[in-house]
GUKEMAR-995194 format. One record per atom (N, C-alpha, C): y, z, x. Coordinates in steps of 0.001 Angstrom, whole numbers, plus 500000, padded with zeros to 6 digits. Example, Ala and Ser with C-alpha at 12.3 -4.5 7.8 and 13.67 -1.06 7.14 Angstrom:
<nodes>
494310507800513190;495500507800512300;496700507800513200;497750507080512850;498940507140513670;500030507870512900;
</nodes>
This chain:
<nodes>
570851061966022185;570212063001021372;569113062396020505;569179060951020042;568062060756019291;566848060049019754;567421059657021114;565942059672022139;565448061144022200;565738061546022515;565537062974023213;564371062997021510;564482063164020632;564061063406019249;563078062730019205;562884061243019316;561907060242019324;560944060116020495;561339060337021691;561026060777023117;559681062040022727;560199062969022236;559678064745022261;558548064213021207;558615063648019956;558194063518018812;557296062466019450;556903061367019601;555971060059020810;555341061161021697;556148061807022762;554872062610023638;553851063703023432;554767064535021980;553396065445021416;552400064739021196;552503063858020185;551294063156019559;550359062629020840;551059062683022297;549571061857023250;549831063692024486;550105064050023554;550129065925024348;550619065662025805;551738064607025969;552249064897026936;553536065676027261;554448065581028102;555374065863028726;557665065636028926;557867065724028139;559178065064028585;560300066136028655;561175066253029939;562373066878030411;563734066178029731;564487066352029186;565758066128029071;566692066452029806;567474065330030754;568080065480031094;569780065417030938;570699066379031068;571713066263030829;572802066209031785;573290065449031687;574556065070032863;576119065734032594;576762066836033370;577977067121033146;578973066585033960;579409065545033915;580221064825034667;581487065688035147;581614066570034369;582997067371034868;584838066806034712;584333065656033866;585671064986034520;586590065267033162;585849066081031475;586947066997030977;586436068518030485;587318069313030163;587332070661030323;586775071003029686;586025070227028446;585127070549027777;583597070015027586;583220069742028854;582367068814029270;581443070068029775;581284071078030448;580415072040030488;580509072922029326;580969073231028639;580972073732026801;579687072612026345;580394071285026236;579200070518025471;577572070422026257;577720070350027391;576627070563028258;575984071521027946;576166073159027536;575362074028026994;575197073861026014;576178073459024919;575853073350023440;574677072430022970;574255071360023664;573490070024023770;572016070880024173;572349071746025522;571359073033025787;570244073544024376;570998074439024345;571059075012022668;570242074145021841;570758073176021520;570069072398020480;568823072090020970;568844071528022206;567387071619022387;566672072480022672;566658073544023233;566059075001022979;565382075259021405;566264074777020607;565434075865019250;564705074343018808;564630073087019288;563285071902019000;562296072149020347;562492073104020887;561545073596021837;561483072722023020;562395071431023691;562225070739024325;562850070700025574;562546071030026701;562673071628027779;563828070946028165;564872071186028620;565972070399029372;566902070932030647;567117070280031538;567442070542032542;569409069846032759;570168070690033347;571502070116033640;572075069858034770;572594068695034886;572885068230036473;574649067884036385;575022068389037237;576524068492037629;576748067611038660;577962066890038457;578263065618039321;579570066593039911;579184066909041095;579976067784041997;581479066858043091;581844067219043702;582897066777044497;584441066349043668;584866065277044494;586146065030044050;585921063809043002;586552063355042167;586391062620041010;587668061460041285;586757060063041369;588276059096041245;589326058989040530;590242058200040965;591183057929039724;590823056639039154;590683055688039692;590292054489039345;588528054355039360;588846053344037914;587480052640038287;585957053893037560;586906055248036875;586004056153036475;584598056033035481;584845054812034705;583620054527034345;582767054004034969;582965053377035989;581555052871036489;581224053996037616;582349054550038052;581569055873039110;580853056907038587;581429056787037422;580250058333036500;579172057237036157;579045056391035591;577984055754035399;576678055590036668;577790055417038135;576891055231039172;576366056710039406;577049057650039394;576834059094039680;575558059440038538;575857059320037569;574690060132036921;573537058903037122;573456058122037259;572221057222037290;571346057891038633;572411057551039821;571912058830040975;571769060260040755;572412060772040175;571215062161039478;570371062455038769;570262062044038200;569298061366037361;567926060857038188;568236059834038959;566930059503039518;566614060408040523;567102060824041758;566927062257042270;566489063402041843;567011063538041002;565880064352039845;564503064270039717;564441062878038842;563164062466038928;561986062357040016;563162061902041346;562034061630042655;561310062819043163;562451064097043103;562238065297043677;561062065859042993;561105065285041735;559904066098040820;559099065558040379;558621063762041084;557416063242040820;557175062967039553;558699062358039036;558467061800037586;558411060430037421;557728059991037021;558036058022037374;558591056971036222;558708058055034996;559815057307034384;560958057855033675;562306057380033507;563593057766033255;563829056793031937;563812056979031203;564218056751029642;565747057115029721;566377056026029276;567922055954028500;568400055361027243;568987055945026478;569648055652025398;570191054524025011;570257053162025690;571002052486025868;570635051924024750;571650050809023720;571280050883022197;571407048910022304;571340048483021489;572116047215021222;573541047008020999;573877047838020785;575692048106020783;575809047722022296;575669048520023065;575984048668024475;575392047214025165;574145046931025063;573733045473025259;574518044238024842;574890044234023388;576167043623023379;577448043565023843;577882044466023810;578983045147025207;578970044721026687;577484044284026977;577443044549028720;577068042832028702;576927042249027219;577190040985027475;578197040352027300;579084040568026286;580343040259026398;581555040164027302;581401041719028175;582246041952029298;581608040922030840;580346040182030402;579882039843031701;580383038150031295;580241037484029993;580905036519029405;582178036240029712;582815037198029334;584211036856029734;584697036871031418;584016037517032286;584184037731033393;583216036266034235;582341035301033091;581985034173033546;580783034229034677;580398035131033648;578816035503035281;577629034185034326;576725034120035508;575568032869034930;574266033564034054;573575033288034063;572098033840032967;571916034893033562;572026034977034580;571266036683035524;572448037713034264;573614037393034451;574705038194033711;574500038417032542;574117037018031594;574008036786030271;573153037758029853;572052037919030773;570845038533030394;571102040483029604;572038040685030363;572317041888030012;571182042664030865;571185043936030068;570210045128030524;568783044756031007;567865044611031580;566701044750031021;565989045892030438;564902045352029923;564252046859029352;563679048074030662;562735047290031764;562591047842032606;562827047546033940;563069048348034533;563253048098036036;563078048813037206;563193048973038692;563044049665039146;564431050224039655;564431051519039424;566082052105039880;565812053000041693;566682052331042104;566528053344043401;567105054911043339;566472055737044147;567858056946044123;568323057145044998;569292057767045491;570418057434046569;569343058498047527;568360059563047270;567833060031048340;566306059198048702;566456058337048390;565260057293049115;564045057967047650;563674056235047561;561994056062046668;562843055599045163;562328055712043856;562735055276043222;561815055481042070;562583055230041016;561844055339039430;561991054177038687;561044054102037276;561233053378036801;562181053639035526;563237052946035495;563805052986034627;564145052493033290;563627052930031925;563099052508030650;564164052618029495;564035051385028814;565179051576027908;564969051231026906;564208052354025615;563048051587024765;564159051385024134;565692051546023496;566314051467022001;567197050447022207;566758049766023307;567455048300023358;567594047300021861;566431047546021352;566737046403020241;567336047154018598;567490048693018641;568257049049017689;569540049839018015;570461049315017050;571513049480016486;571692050727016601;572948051482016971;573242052457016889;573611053522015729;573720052130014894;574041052871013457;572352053430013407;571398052776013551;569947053374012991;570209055017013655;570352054787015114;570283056323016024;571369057287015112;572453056467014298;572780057948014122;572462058604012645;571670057435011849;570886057711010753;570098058744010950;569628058682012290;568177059004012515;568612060475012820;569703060750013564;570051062008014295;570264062807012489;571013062327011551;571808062802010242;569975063340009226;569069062505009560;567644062790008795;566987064078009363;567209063487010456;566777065330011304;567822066533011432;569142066379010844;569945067206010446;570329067365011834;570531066937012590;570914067188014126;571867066865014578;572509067684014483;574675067435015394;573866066403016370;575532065488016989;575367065280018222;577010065567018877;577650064828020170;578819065079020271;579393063634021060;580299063375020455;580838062044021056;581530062105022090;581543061285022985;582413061314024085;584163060750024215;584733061372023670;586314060838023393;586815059444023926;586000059577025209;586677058396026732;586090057157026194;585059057358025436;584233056024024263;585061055011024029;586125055643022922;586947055161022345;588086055247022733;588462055138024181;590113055104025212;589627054109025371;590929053311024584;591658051296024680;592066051090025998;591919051988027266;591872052179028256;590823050827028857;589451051121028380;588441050386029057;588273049249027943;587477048473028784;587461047174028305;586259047239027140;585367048503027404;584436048085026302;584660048527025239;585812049692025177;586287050339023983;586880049253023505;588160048765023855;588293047221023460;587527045982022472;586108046165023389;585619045151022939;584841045585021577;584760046878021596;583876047267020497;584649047459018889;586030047219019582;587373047236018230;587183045656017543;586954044559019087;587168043300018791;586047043233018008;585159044000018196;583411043293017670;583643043652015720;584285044504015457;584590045154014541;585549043905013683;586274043544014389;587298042371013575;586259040832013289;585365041014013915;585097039504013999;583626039473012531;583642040610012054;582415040301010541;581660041541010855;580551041782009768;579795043043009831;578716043347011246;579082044569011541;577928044696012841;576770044202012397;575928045086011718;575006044794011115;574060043625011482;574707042380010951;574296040698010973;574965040279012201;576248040552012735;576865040457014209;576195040685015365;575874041949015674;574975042517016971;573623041583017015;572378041517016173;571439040633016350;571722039275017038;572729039136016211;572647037277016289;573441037017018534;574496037936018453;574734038090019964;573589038937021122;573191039784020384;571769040096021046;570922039323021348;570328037945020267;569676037517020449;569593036489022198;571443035882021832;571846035002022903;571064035426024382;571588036836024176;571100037848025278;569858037567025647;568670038159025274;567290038180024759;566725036869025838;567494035755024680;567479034319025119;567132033864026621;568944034183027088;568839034396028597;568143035519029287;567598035932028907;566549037264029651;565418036437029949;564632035774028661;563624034930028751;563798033973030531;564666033058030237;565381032100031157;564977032809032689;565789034541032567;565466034793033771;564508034822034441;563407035516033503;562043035922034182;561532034712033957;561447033156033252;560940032177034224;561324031839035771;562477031623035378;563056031269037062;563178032870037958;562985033774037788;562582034726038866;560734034516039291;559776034327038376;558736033657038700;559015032913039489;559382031665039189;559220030115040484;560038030688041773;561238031770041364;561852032208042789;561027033084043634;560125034041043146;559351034650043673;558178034193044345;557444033076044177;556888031763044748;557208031386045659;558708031065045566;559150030004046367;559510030745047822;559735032095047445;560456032880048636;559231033454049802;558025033324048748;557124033609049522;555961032589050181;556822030949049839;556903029785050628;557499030232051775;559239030082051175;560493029619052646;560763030688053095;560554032470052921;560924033047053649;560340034350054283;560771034461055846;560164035174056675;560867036245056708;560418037315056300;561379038696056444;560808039438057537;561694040402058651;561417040868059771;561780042569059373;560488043160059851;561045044523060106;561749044781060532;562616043974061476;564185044875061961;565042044476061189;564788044119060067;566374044041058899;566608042505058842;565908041522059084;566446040131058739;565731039031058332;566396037940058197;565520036719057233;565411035534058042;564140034206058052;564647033356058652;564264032746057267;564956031648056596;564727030702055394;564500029722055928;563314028775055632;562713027715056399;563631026864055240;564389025534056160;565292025029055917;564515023619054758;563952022879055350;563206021789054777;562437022716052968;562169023810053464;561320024103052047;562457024494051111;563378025365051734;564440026129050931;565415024418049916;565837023632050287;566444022535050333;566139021551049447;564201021536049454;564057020306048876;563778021348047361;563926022441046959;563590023267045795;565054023275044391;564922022778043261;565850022251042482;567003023435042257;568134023155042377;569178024108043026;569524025314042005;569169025493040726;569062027060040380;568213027527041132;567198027555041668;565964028070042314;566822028507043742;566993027614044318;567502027707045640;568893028497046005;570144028519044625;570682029494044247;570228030958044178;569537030669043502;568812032250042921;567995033497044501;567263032200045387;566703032747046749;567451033272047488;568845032487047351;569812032668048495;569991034114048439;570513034039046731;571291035478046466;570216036346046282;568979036557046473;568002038040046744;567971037699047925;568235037171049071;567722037408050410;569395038103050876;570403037370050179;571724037859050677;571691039443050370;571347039653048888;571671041033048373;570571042181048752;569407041838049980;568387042678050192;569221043271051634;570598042474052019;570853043264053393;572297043168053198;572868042934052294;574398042893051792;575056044347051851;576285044183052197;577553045419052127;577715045563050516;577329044528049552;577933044661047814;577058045292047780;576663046739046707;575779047282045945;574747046150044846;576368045100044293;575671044630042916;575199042681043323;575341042748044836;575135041257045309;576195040917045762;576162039351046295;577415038419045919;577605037663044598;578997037402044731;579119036885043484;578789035513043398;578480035483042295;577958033794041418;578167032473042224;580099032906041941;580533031542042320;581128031457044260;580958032893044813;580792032274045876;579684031978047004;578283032193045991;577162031693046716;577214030413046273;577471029414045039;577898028549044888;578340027478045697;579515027596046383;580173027455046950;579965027168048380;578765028129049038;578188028532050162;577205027199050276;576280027723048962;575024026758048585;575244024915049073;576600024914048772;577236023224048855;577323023109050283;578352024030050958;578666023569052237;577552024018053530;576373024921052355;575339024681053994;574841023628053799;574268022537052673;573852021507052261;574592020599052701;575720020469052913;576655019445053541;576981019580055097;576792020733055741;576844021048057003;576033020925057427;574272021552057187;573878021796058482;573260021013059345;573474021238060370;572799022780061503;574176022917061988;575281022761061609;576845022515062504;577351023553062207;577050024280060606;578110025340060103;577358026954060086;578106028013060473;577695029281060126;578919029805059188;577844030820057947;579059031353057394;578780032459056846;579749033484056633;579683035014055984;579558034735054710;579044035772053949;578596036251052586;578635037658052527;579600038321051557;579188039920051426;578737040731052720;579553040864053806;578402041147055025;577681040314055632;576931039432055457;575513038688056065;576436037421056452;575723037109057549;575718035822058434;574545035025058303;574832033664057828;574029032552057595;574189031505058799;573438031534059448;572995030855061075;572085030147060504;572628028508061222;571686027692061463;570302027884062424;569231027828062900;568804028399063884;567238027692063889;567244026640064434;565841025475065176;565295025434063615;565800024964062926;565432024562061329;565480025344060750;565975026163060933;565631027480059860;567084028242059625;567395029220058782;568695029632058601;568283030869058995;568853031444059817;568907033108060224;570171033909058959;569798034864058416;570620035513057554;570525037476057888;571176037598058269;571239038995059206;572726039543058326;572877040820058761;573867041658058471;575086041505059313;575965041124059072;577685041042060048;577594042150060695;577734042506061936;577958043338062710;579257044756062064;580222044033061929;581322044817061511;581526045092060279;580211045068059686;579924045627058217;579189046626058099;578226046939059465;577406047848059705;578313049160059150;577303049983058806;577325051458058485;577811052275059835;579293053040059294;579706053841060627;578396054793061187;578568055800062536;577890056658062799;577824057618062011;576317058337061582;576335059470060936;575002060510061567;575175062021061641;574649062978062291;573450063225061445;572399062742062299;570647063075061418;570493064370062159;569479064937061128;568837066370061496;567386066156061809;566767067206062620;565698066761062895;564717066867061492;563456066162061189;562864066410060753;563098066355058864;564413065370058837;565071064934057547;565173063814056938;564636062808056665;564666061705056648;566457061249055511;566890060203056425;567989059773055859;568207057806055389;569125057081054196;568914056473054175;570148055744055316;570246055048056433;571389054187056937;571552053265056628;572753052395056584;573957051667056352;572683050871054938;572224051916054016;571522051396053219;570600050511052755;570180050488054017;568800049221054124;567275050115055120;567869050996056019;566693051772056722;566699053241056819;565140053757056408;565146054778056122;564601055715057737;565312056258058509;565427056875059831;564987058235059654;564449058947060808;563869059572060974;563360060127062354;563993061368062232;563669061865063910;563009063457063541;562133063255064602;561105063993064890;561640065433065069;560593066361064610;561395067658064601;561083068479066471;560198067869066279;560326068364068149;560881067243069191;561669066181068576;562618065686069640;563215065936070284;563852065824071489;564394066625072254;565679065748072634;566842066350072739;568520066179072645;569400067186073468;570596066375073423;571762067426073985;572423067162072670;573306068500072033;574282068172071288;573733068186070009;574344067291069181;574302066591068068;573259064896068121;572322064547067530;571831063567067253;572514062549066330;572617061385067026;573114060784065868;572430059335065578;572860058694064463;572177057069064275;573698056427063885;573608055267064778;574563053935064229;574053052531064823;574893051689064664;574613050440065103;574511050690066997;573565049805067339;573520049713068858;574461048997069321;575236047604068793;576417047464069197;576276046638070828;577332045728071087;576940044960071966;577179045381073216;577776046319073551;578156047142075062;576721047366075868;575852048161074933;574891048635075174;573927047873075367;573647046571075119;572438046346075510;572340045463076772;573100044765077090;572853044688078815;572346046286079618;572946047281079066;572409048530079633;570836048822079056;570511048110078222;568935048238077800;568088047351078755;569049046251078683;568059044830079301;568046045532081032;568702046354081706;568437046597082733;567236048205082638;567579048749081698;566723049808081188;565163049746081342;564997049022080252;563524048141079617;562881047829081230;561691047648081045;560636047017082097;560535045962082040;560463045029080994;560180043786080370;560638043440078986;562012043440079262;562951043366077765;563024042196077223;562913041010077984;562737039968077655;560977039614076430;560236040140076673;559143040313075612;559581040735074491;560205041771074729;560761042393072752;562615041834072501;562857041590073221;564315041014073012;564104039223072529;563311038839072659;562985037334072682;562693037525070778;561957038586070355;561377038504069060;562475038514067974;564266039315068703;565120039711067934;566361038839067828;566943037904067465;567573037079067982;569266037945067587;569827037253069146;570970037728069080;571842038189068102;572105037457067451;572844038290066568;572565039511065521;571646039679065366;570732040612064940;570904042032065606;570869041950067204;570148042490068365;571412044285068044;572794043912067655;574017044323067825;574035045325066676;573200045290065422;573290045522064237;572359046737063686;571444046838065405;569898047297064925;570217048891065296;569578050031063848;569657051581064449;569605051770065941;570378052737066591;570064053177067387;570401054830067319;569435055657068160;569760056978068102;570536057491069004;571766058428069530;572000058615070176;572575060256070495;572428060750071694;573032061987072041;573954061861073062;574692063211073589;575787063104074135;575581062304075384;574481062248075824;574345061211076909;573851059731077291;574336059300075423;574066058178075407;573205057640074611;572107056588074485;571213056124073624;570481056421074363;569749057110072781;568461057942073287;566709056930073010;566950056187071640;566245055129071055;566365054471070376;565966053473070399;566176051986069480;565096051641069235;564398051773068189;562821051731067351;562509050050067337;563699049307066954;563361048020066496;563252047352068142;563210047701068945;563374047178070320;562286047951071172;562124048900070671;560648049350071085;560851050160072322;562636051167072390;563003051395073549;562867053101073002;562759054112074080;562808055404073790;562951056204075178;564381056695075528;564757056839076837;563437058274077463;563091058839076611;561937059754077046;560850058845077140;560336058030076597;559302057904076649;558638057803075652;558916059017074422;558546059178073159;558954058492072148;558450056918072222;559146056440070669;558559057080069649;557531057731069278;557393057825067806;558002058898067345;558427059459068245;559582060565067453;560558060179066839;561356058911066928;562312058120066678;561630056931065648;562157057142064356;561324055968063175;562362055190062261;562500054238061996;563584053494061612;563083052438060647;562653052383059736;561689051332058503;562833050634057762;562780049480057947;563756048560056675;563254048759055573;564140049215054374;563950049038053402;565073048282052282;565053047456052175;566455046829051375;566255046904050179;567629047447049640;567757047178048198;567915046552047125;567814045116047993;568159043889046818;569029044095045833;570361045178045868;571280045190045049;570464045782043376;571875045626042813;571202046597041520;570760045746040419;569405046150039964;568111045729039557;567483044460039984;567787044049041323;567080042953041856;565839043326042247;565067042231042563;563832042142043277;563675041057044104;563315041457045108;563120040590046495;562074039535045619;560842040109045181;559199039216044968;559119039514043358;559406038162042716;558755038498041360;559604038787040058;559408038595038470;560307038740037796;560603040538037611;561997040001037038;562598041412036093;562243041348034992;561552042728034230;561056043139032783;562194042409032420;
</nodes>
C-alpha cells in the first residue's frame, strides 16, 4: 500500500501511468473481502487497480513459496499481456534481511548472500518477460508504515506473516531478540549490499568468459571449450558451469552450490574419462570440449498444442504450429525419443548432413510434433513429413533459472 502511494505520487509529477496490482491468493476466507477493501481504498486516491485470482487447487506443503511463485506469475502475465515493462514490488529491507538470513543458514555462497536484487529480468510463465523493480529495498519497514499512518491510510496485514510455522516468521522474532531493528537491519543489510557488489564483478568476468568458452546451439545445447573453461580461476569457472547448467536444467532455481562443487572437482580430475548428471543435464566429454545437454528422462512429458498458439515446452522452447497445418486427430509436441529416429535416418534424403550437426545425445531430447500417425516434424532436424517445415517452429529459449543471466551482470 505505500508503494502504491509513492508509485501514484512519482508518476503524476512526470504525468505518467501506474496500475495496481492486487493478488487474491484465495488460500483464506477473508482474502477476497480484503482484496475489495484494498479496491476501495484505491478508488477514492483515484488510482486505477486491477485484481488477479490465483485459481485451481492450492498445496498443502511448501505454501509460501507457491503463492509467492503464483502471484509473481500473475503478475508478470499481466504485465506481458498489456505491454507493461515494469513491475514494482514492495519488497522492504526487512524482507532483504530475511531472504539473507534464511539463505545463511541454509549455507548458500555470495550469489545467496546477495539477497534480492534491485532489478532484474522476471520471466512469465506465458512466454516474454518484465522487468522487475524493487525501489524500497533500502528502507525499513517501519518508515513504510510511518508513511502509510501520514497519509492516514489503513493497510491490512497478512496473519500467515506472523505463523511460527515459517521460517521467516521465526526469524523476524529472532531479529527482534538480538538489539534494536533500527541500527540491526542496516548493519546486516549492508553485509548483503556487500555481496551484491562481489556479484556483479564476477558476473562481469563470467559474462566474458562465457562468451570466450561457450558455444550455445539452437537446438537446446552447450559445447564448453575445455582448455579455456579450465585454465579460468575457479569462482569464475564455478559460476559458468552453473548458468550454462541452469539455462537447460529440470531446477527452476539452478543446481545447488555444493553439488556443482563437487562436479567442478571430479570433471577436473577426470577428464575426458568421466560423464556426469546435474539437475537434468549431462556433462560429456566430447573432442575437447564438454557437451552439456538436457537428460533425456528429464524431458517434459507430451502435451496437446493448438494450432496457431504459441506454447512454452519442457521450459526451454517456445513451439508453434501453424494455423493451416494439416493433421489427423489431436497435435501434439514431446521429446523425439530414441525409437524414432532410425525411422527419420531412413525418412530424411540426406540425414547424415543435419544429424552430423546434432550430436547424439542431444538428438533424443529434441521437440518433435506429432499426430495419430506418427511424427509429423522435428524443426531442429530440419524434418517435416509434408514437406512444410515452416509450419512447425520450435526456438530455444532458456531460462537460466530464477534471476539468472546467461551474458552479463545482475542489477
Amino acid at each position: 500500500m505505500a508503494l502504491c502511494l509513492l508509485a501514484f505520487t512519482w508518476v503524476q509529477r512526470r504525468k505518467g501511468k501506474i496500475t495496481a496490482l492486487i493478488v487474491d491468493h484465495g488460500l483464506r476466507r477473508e482474502s477476497f473481502a480484503e482484496a475489495k477493501q484494498v479496491g476501495i481504498w484505491l478508488d477514492k486516491r483515484n488510482i486505477h487497480h486491477k485484481v488477479l485470482k490465483w485459481l485451481g487447487k492450492k498445496p498443502t506443503t511448501g505454501v509460501q513459496a507457491a503463492a509467492r511463485e503464483a502471484r509473481m506469475g500473475l503478475m508478470a502475465n499481466w504485465c506481458v499481456r498489456n505491454n507493461i515493462m515494469h513491475l514494482l514490488t514492495g519488497h522492504n529491507m526487512d524482507d532483504q534481511v530475511g531472504t539473507f538470513l534464511i539463505r545463511m543458514l541454509a549455507g548458500s555462497g555470495s550469489d545467496g548472500l546477495a539477497g534480492m536484487p534491485l532489478v532484474y529480468d522476471l520471466t512469465a510463465p506465458i512466454g516474454g518477460s518484465v522487468r522487475l523493480v524493487r525501489p524500497l529495498l533500502s528502507v525499513q519497514k517501519v518508515r513504510l508504515v510511518e508513511t502509510l499512518k501520514h497519509n492516514s491510510q489503513p493497510w491490512i496485514e497478512d496473519p500467515s506473516n506472523r505463523n511460527q510455522i515459517y521460517a521467516r516468521s521465526r526469524l523476524e522474532s529472532a531479529i527482534s531478540n538480538l538489539g534494536p531493528r533500527e541500527s540491526l537491519l542496516p548493519r546486516i543489510a549492508k553485509i548483503s549490499q556487500r555481496a551484491g557488489s562481489d556479484r556483479i564483478a564476477l558476473e562481469s568476468v563470467c559474462g566474458e568468459s562465457l562468451a570466450r568458452c561457450v558455444e550455445p546451439h539452437p537446438a537446446g545445447f552447450f559445447y564448453l571449450d575445455w582448455n579455456c573453461w579450465k585454465s579460468l580461476p575457479n569462482a569464475v569457472a564455478l559460476r559458468m558451469l552453473i548458468r550454462v547448467i541452469s539455462s537447460i536444467s529440470v531446477s527452476k532455481y539452478g543446481p545447488r552450490l555444493s553439488v556443482v562443487e563437487r562436479s567442478l572437482k571430479n570433471l577436473i580430475n577426470d577428464f575426458p574419462n568421466r560423464a556426469i548428471t546435474i539437475s537434468g543435464c549431462r556433462i560429456i566429454p566430447n573432442s575437447g570440449k564438454l557437451l552439456i545437454c538436457r537428460e533425456t528422462r528429464a524431458v517434459q512429458d507430451m502435451v496437446i498444442i493448438d494450432p496457431g498458439v504459441p506454447i512454452m515446452w519442457d521450459g526451454r522452447y517456445r513451439v508453434k504450429l501453424s494455423v493451416n497445418a494439416k493433421f489427423k486427430g489431436k497435435c501434439t509436441v514431446g521429446k523425439l525419443g530414441l525409437g524414432e529416429i532410425n525411422y527419420l535416418r531412413k525418412e530424411m534424403g540426406r540425414p547424415n548432413e543435419v544429424f552430423k550437426h546434432i550430436p547424439g545425445p542431444v538428438r533424443p531430447t529434441l521437440p518433435a510434433f506429432r499426430d495419430l500417425d506418427g511424427v509429423l516434424a522435428v524443426p531442429h532436424l530440419m524434418y517435416s513429413k509434408t514437406g512444410e517445415q515452416h509450419k512447425f517452429s520450435s526456438e530455444f529459449r532458456p531460462s537460466f533459472g530464477a534471476g539468472l543471466h546467461m551474458f552479463g551482470p545482475l542489477c
